[in-house]
N, C-alpha and C positions, 0 to 999 in steps of 0.2 A: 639403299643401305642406311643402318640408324644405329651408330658406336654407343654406351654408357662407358667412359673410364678406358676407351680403348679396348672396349670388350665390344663384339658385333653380336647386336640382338636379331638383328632382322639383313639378312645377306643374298641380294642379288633377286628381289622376289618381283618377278610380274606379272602381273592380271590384268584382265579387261573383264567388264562385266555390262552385258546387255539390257538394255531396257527389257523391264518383266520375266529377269532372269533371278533366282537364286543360287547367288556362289556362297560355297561355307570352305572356312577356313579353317580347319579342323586341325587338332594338335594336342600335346599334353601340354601341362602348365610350364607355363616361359619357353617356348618353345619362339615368338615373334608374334603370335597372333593381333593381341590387342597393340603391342606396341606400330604395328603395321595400320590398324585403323585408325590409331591417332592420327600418323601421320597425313595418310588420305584427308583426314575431318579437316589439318591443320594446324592442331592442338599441339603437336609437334612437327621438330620441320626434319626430314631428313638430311642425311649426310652427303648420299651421290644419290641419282639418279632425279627423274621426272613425275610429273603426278598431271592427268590429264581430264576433264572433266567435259563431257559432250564437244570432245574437237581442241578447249581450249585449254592452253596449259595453267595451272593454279599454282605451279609448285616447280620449281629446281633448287639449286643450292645458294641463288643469289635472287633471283624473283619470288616472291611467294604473294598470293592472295588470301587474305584473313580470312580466317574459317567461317565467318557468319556471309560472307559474298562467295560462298563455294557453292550455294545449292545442293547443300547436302545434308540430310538426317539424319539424326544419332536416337540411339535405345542405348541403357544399359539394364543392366543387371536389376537396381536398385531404383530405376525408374524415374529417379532426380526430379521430382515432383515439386514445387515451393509451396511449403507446408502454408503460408502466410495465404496462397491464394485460391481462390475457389477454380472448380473443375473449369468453368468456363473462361474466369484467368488466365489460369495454364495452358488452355488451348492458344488463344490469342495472342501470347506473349511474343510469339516471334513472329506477328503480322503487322505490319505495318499499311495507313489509307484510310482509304472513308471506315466511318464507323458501324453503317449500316453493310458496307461489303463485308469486312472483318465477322458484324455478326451474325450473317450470312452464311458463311464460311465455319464458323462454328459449331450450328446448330445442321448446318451437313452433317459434319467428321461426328459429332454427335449420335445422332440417329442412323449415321453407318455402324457407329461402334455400338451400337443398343444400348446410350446413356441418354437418351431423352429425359430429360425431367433432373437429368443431374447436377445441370449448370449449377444451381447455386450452390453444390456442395464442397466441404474441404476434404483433402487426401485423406486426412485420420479416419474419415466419415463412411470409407469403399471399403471394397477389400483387396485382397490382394491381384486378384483377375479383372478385378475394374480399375486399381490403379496403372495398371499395364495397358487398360483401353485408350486411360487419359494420358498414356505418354505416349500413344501410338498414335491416337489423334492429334497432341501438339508435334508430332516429329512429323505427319503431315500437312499440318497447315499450311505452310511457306509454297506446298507443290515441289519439293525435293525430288531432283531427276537420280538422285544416289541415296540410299538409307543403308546406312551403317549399324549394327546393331550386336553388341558384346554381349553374347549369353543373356540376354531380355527374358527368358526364361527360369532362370534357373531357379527363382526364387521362391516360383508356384508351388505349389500343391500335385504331387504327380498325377491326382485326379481331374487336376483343371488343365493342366500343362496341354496335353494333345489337344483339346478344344480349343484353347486362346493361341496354341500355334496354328491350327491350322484356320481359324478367322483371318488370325494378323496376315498370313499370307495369299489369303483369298485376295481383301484388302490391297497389300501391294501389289498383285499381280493387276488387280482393276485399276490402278492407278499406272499400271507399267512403268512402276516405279525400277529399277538397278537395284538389287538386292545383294550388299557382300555384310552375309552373317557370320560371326566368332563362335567356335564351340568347341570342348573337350569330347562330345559325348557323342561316338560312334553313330550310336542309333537316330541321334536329333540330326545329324547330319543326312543320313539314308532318307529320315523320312521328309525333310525339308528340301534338300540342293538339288536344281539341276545339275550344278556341276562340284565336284568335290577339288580343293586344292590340300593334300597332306602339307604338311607342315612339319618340320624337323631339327631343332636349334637353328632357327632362324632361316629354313632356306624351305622350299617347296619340292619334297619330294618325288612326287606324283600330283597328277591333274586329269581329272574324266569324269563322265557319266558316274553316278554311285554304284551301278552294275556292274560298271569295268571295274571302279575301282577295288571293288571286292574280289571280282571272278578274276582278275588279272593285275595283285599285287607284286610292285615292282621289287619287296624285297622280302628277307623274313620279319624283320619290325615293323613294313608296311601292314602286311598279312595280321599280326600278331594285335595290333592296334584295334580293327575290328570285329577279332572274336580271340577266344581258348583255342593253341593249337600245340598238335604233339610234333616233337622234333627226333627225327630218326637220323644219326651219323654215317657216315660209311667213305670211304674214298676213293675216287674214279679211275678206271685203268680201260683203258680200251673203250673209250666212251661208257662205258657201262659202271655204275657202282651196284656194288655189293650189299647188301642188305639181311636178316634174319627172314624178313621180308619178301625173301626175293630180289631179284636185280629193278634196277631202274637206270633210262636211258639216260645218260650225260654227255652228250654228244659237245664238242666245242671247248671241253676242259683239259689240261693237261694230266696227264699220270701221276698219281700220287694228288691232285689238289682232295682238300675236304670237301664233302658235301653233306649239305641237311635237304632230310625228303622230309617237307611240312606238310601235315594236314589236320583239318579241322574235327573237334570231335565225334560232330554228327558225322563224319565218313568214315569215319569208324563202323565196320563189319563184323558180329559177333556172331558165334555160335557154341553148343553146350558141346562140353568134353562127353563122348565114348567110351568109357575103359581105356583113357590116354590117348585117344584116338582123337586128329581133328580132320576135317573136310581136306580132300585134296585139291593142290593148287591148281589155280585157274589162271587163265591171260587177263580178264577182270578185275580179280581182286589179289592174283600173286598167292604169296604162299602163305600158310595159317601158322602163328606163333602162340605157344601158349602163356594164361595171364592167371592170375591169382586175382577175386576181388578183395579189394580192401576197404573200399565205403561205396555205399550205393545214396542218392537225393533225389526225393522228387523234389521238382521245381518246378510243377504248374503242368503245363504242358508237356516236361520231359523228363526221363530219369536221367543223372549224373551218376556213373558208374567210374570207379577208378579202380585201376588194376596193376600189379606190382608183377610187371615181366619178368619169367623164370629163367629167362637166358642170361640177364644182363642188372637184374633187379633195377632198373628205369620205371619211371611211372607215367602210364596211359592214359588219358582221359576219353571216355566216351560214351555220347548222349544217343538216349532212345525214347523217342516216341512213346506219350505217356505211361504209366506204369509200370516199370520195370528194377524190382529189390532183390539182385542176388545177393544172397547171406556174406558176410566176410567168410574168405576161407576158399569160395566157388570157385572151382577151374573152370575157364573158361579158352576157346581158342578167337583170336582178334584178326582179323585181315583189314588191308587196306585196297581203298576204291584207286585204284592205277589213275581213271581219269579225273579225280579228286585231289591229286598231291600238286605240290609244288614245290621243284627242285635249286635249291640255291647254294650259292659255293658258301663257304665259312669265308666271314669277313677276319683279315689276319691283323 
């Protein structure tokens, strides 16, 4: 636990993280994220609890071991490079011994990150994806059994970003290094973590696999976090709620509770109006509501269609595989994939 003014930033959060493993801490801003990695580095000390590092403890509320004896690496954001010293400087700076092991060691991390030849340069002198080699390389030197690392990315180029992440973590993983990475951003998380921990004012929502964590969110802001989703009301009587939709199972709820049937907008089901006529219901996709569109987007890969429901005037979103421009104005009928929704009570 870690107060500011009596106010809790970080509340009751625990982790373990394996050698040549990547866990991401994923969250929106101020959520505990970074103030959680301080604390692991040292750089802050918590309030309650433990901090354990291969077996040994480094941290309670009354012992603490100084961050530079924790065996542990830091990345941020901005890459905290010393502008005064050259690449092979920086590398060094946190080694300590002979001077031919040290340069040794350098001209490794070097020639793994693909800067051979860069030793005598200054930070001002790289760019942006090479200044991130040379903090990647000094946040290895020491042989850190933990790398901490706060959005190390974000600062790229989004044409260089997928490359220089997926090195860095080639890298850690041959080092079997512990990897607990920081990130806002859905997608950097999927494509990075073995394991994902949500994150939520300060406490840890959910924890799994990046597949579970999507295919089997625990709430509707869990859900919502990693994509566009549409929320439909209704409220439960007999296990079952009501819908325009059609019914959906709510077994376990009492009578009268609210419930939202979410889903996302690729399961979104469309087909063209008849002479007012839509397909009839099926046990698959339930029953067909009709939609009015109101802006249709490509977006590369997909069309964004949104549609202004005639029963209830609410608004729809949902994507289709490339090419797809109904006019404003198009009737349309919309159904939903039964084994695509996700059913949640209304938080009171």
């Amino acid at each position: 636990m870690r107060r500011y003014d009596g106010r809790v930033a970080v509340d009751d959060v625990s982790l373990s993280v394996a050698p040549g493993q990547v866990t991401c801490l994923l969250g929106p801003s101020g959520c505990g994220k970074s103030t959680t990695l301080r604390c692991i580095a040292g750089v802050e000390m918590q309030d309650a609890g433990e901090i354990w590092v291969d077996g040994q403890l480094v941290c309670d509320t009354v012992f603490r071991v100084p961050p530079e004896r924790r065996h542990i690496g830091l990345m941020f954001q901005d890459f905290a490079l010393f502008p005064h010293l050259s690449v092979q400087d920086n590398i060094r700076f946190g080694l300590s011994g002979d001077k031919g092991e040290t340069a040794r060691r350098v001209d490794e991390l070097l020639e793994r990150v693909g800067l051979m030849g860069f030793g005598p340069a200054f930070p001002h002198e790289l760019s942006g994806g090479e200044q991130q080699r040379v903090a990647l390389a000094r946040a290895l030197a020491p042989r850190p059994s933990i790398m901490l690392m706060d959005e190390p990315f974000s600062g790229l180029d989004n044409r260089l970003r997928d490359g220089i992440r997926d090195e860095t973590l080639e890298i850690l993983r041959e080092q079997d290094t512990a990897v607990l990475l920081v990130t806002h951003e859905p997608e950097e998380a999927m494509r990075m973590a073995d394991e994902i921990a949500l994150m939520r004012k300060g406490r840890i929502v959910q924890r799994g696999a990046p597949y579970n964590i999507y295919n089997a969110p625990a709430d509707r802001e869990a859900m919502a976090f990693f994509s566009d989703i549409n929320v439909i009301r209704g409220v439960s009587k007999g296990a079952l709620t009501q819908t325009p939709f059609g019914q959906f199972l709510t077994p376990g709820y009492e009578d009268g509770q609210e419930m939202e049937i979410v889903i996302r907008p690729q399961h979104i089901k469309l087909d063209f109006d008849r002479a007012g006529q839509g397909p009839a219901p099926t046990i698959e996709n339930g029953t067909a509501v009709s939609g009015v569109a109101e802006r249709a987007r490509f977006m590369g890969n997909e069309s964004l269609v949104e549609f202004r429901m005639e029963h209830d005037g609410s608004l729809i979103r949902a994507t289709v595989p490339g090419v797809f421009l109904p006019r404003a104005g198009t009737r349309m009928w919309l159904m939903i994939r039964r084994d695509k929704c996700f059913v949640f009570p209304v938080k009171g």
